[in-house]
C-alpha positions in Angstrom: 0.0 0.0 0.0 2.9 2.6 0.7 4.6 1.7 -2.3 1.3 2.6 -4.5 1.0 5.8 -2.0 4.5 6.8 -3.1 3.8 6.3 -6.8 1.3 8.2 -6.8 3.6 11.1 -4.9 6.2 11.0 -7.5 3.7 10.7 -10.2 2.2 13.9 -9.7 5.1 15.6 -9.0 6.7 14.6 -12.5 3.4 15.5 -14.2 2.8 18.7 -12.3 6.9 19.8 -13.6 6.1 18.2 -17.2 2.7 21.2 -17.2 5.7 23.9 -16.0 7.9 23.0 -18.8 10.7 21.9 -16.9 11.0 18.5 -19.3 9.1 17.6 -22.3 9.2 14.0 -20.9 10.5 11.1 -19.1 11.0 7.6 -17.8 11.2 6.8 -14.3 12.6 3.4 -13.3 13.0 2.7 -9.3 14.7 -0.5 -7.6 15.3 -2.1 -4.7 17.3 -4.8 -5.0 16.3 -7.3 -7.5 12.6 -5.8 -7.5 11.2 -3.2 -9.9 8.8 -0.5 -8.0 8.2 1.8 -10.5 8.3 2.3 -14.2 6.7 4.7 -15.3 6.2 7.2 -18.2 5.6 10.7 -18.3 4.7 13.6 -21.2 6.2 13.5 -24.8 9.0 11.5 -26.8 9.2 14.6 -29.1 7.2 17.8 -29.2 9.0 19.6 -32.4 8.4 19.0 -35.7 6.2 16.2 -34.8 4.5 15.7 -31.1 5.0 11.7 -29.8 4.1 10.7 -26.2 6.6 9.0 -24.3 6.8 5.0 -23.3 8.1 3.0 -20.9 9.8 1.4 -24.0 11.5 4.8 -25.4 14.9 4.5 -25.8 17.3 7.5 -25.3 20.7 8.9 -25.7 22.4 8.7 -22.6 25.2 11.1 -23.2 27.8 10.9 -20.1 26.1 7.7 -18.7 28.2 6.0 -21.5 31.1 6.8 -19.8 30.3 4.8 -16.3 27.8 2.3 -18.2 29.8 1.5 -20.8 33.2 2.9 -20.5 34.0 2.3 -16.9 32.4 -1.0 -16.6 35.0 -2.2 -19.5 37.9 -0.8 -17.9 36.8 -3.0 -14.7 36.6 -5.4 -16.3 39.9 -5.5 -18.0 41.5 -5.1 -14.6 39.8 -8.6 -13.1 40.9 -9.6 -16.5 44.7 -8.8 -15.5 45.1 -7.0 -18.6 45.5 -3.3 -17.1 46.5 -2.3 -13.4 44.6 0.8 -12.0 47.6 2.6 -11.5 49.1 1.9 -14.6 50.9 4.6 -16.7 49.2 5.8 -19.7 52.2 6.1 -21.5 52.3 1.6 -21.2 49.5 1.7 -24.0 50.0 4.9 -25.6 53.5 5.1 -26.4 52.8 8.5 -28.5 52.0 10.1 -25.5 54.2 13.0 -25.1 57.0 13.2 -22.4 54.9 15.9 -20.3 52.1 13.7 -19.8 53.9 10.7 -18.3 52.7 10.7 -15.2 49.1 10.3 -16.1 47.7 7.0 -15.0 44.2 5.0 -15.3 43.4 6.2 -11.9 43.7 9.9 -12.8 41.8 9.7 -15.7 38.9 7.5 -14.1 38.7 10.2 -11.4 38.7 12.9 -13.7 42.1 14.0 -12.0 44.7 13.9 -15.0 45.2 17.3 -15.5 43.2 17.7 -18.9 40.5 20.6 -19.8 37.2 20.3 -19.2 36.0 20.4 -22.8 37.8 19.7 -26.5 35.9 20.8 -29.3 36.7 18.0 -32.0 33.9 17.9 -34.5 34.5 21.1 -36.7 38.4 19.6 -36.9 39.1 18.2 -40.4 40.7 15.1 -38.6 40.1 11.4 -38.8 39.4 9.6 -35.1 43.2 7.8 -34.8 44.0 11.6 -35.5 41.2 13.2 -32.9 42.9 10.5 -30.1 46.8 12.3 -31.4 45.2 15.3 -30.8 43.7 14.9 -27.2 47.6 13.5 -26.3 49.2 16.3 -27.5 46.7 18.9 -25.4 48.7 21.4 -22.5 47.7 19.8 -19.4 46.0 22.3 -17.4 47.7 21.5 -14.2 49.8 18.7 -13.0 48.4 15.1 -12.5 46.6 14.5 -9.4 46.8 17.8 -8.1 42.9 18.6 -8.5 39.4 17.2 -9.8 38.2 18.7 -13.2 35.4 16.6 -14.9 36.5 16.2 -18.5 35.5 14.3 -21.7 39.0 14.3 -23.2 39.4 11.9 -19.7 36.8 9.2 -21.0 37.7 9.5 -25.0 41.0 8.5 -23.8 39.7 5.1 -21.6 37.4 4.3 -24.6 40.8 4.1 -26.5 42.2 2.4 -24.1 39.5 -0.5 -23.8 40.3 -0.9 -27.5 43.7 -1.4 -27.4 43.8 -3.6 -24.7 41.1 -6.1 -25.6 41.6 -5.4 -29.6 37.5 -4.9 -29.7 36.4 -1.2 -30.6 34.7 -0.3 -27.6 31.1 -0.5 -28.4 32.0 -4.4 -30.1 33.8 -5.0 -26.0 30.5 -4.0 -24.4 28.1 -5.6 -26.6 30.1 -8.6 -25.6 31.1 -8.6 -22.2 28.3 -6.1 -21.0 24.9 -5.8 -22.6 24.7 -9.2 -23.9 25.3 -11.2 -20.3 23.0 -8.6 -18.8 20.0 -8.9 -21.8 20.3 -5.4 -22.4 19.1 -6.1 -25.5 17.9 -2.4 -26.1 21.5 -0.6 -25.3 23.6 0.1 -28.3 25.8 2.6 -29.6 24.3 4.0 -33.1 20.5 2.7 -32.5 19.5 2.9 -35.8 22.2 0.7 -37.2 22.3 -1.7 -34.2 18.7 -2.4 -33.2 15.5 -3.4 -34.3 14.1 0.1 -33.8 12.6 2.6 -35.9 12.9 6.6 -35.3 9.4 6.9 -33.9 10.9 4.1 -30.9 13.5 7.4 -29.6 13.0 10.3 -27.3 14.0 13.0 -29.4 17.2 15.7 -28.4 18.2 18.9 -29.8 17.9 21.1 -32.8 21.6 20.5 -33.7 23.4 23.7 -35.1 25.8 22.0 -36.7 24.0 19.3 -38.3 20.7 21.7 -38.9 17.9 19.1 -38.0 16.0 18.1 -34.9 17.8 15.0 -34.0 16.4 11.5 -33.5 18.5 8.1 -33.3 21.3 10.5 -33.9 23.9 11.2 -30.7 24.1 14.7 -29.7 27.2 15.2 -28.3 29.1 16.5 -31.0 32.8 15.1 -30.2 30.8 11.9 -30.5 29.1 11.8 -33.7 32.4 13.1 -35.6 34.2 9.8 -33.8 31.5 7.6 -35.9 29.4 7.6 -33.0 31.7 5.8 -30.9 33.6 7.4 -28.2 34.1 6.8 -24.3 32.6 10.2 -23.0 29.1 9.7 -24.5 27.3 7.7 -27.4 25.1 5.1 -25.6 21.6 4.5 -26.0 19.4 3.2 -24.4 15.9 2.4 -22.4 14.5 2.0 -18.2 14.0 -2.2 -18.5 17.9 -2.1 -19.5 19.1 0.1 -17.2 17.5 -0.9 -14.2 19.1 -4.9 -15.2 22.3 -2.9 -14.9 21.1 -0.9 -11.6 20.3 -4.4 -9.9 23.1 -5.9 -11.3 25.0 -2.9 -9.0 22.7 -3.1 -6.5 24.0 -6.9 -6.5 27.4 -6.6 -6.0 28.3 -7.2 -9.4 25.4 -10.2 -11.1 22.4 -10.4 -12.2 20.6 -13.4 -13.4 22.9 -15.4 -13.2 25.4 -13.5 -15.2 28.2 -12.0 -13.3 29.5 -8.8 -14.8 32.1 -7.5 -12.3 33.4 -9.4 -8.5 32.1 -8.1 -5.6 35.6 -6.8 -4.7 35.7 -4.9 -7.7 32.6 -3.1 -7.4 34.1 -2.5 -3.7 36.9 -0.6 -5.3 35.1 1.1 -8.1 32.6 2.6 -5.6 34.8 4.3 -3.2 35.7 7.3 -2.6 39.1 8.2 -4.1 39.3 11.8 -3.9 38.3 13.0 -0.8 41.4 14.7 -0.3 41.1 16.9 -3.3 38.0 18.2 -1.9 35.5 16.8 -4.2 34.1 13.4 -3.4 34.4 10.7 -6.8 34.4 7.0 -7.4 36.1 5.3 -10.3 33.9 7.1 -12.7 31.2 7.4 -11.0 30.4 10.6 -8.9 29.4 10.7 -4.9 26.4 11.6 -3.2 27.8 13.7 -1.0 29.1 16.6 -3.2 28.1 19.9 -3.5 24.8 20.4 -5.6 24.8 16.5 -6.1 21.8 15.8 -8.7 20.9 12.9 -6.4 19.7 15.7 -4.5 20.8 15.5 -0.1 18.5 12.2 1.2 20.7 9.6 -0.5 23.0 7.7 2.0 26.8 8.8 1.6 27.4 5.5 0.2 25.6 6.3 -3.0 26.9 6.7 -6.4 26.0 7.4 -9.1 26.2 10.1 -12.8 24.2 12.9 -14.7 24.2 12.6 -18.8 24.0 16.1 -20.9 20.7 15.1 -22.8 18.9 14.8 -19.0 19.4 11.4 -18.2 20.6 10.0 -14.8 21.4 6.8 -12.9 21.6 7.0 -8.7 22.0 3.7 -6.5 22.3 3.7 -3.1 23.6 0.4 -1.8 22.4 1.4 2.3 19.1 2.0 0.7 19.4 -0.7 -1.7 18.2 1.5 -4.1 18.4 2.8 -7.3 16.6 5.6 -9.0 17.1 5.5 -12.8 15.7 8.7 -14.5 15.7 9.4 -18.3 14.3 13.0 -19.9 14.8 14.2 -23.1 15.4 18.0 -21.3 17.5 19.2 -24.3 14.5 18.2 -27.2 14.2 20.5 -28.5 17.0 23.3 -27.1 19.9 22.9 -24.4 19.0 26.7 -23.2 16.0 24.6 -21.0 18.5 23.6 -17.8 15.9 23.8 -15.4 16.6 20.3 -14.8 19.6 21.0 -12.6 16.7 21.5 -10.0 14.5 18.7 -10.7 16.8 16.0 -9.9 18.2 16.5 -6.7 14.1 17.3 -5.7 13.0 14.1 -7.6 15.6 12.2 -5.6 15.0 13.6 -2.2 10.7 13.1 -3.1 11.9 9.7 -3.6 13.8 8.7 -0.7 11.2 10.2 1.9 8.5 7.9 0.6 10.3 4.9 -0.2 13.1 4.9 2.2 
């Protein structure tokens, strides 16, 4: 009865922010454990050129949750594998690397620590993807490695490179493989269109690309990304709530799910931790902490929590005290990024949620 009590809660609080145009739309998937307690969807798929409601079924670009679905979850995986140490130098794999950089390892770039910008603007560069990876090496470090916490895609483009040097599978071949399938995320893919059985009118719309001058569907926003093939470590992914929450209780579960184990129990031990505490900004191997400033999982979650924010308005929260997990996909950029009222809604979706299931 409490659990219907809370749905309705959080139901009406989505729709009543859905009337105030702070999303077009959404999916809402919550966990605990191994048991789904809400899926639900809310408002429209796409508003602009053509109006589509959202389903539970809609599958959407995740933007930055590629880089702990995906990306992190491979490097994991390659260290169980004994194939990479964490703190390996980057310099072992990318002998180009110039001398400057050398003391750059995995750790520092999982933890966003490795002394790269922020942002790189790749996609208006006439330069192949081998030569978009040369580039990113040969960037100015903005201060030394390990010194200080900067979030940074040029970080995750790098790990994505990594995974395919080390297992010799482009990355989004590796987690197909070794992630999705075990898991039966059957609708997770890099480049939807060309990799699943879906048609345009199955995706949540995003923006009204600039560059690219159309309202984009199936396509991947992020523009580093789509000028990489669509294939990068930073962003890329696609996908929908029945797949992500397999993955969320597959966390949840210290690693399986179904009878598939995706990481040990030890390594999700060490992924989840907080490395960075003394650089005054709370991060896990990838993942980001609960108990940072302005956290998008909002200030209820447990300090154990984890969890990571994607550009297009998707996010992915578990909280192993709780043993919970809050997976929640919008399409907040369809149809312009100027809409960021979302930086509000989460941490307020996250907090209504813990008080009425927790």
């Amino acid at each position: 009865m409490r659990i219907d009590c809370a749905s309705n809660i959080i139901s009406g609080f989505l729709e009543d922010e859905i009337k105030q145009g702070t999303i077009p739309g959404a999916v809402l998937g919550i966990i605990k454990k191994n048991e789904v307690i809400m899926a639900k969807a809310f408002g429209y798929a796409q508003v602009e050129p053509v109006c589509r409601k959202m389903s539970v079924d809609t599958i959407f670009d995740l933007a930055s949750l590629t880089k702990v679905i995906a990306t992190t979850t491979a490097v994991m995986q390659l260290i169980e594998q004994g194939k990479i140490n964490l703190w390996d130098y980057l310099k072992e794999f990318f002998p180009e690397l110039p001398t400057d950089k050398e003391a750059i390892t995995v750790f520092h770039l999982l933890t966003h620590s490795s002394g790269f910008q922020a942002i790189v603007r790749l996609w208006d560069q006439d330069l192949t993807p081998e030569k978009k990876i040369a580039y990113i090496l040969n960037l100015p470090l903005e201060y030394p490695s390990g010194e200080k916490v900067v979030y940074s895609d040029p970080n995750f483009i790098l790990l994505g490179e990594l995974v395919k040097r080390v297992s010799g599978s482009s990355l989004d071949l590796y987690c197909h493989d070794h992630i999705f399938q075990p898991l039966g995320m059957n609708w997770t893919a890099f480049n939807p269109i060309d990799n699943l059985r879906v048609e345009v009118t199955d995706l949540a719309a995003t923006e009204r690309c600039q560059w690219r001058k159309e309202i984009l569907v199936g396509k991947v926003h992020d523009e580093n990304c789509a000028s990489m093939n669509g294939v990068s470590g930073h962003a890329g992914l696609f996908s929908n709530i029945k797949d992500l929450m397999a993955f969320g209780m597959m966390l949840l579960n210290k690693g399986r799910y179904q009878g598939a184990r995706v990481l040990h129990d030890k390594t999700i031990d060490l992924m989840t931790r907080d490395w960075t505490a003394m650089l005054a900004t709370h991060r896990c191997l990838g993942w980001d902490q609960s108990n940072n400033y302005r956290s998008s999982g909002g200030v209820l979650l447990s300090p154990a929590a984890y969890g990571h924010t994607g550009f297009t308005g998707t996010s992915l929260w578990i909280d192993p005290q709780a043993k919970l997990g809050v997976i929640f996909l919008s399409n907040r950029v369809h149809p312009s990024r100027e809409n960021t009222q979302i930086i509000t809604l989460r941490p307020r979706l996250h907090n209504l949620i813990v008080a009425n299931l927790c």
